[in-house]
C-alpha positions as a printed NumPy array, in Angstrom:
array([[-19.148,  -0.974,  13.741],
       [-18.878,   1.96 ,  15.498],
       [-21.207,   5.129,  15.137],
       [-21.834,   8.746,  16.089],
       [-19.873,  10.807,  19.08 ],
       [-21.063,   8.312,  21.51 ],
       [-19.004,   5.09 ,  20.075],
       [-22.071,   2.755,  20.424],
       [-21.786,  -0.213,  18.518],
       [-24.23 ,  -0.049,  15.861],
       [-26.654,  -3.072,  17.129],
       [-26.083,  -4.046,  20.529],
       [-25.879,  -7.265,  21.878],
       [-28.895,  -9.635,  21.363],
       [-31.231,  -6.419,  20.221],
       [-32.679,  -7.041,  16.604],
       [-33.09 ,  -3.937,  13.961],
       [-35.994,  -2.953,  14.899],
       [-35.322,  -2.613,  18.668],
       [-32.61 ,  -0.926,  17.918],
       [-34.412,   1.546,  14.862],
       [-36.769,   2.22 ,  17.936],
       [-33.748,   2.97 ,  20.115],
       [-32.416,   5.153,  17.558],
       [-35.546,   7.001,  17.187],
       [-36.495,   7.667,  20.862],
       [-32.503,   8.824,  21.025],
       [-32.912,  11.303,  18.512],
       [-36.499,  12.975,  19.473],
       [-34.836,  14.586,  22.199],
       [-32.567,  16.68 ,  19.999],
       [-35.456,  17.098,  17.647],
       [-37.474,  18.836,  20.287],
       [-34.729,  21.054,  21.918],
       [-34.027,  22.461,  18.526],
       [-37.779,  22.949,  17.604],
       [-37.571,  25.013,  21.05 ],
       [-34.635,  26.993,  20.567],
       [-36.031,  27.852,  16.815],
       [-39.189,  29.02 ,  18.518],
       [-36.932,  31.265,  21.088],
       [-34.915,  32.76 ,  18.65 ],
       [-37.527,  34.131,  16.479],
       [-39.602,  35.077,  20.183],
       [-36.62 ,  37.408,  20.615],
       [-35.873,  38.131,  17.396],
       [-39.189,  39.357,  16.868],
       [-39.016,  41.363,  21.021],
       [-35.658,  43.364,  20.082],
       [-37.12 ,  44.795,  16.865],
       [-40.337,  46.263,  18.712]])
């Protein structure tokens, strides 16, 4: 089975669920964060352009 834009197979070869949950979850904290940082810009200048 085949998931998300990157075609990985779901659980790789010889890696048990929970390696691969932790996989999973290291993979997607580094989306997490860049939106948390371009929230935090937005309203910065959202908040700069209305002075």
């Amino acid at each position: 089975m085949l998931v998300g834009c990157r075609q990985r197979p779901l659980l790789a070869a010889g890696m048990d669920e929970k390696e691969e949950l932790k996989r999973l979850r290291r993979e997607n904290a580094r989306p997490k964060e860049d939106n948390e940082t371009l929230r935090k810009t937005a309203a910065y200048f959202a908040r700069e352009t209305t002075r």
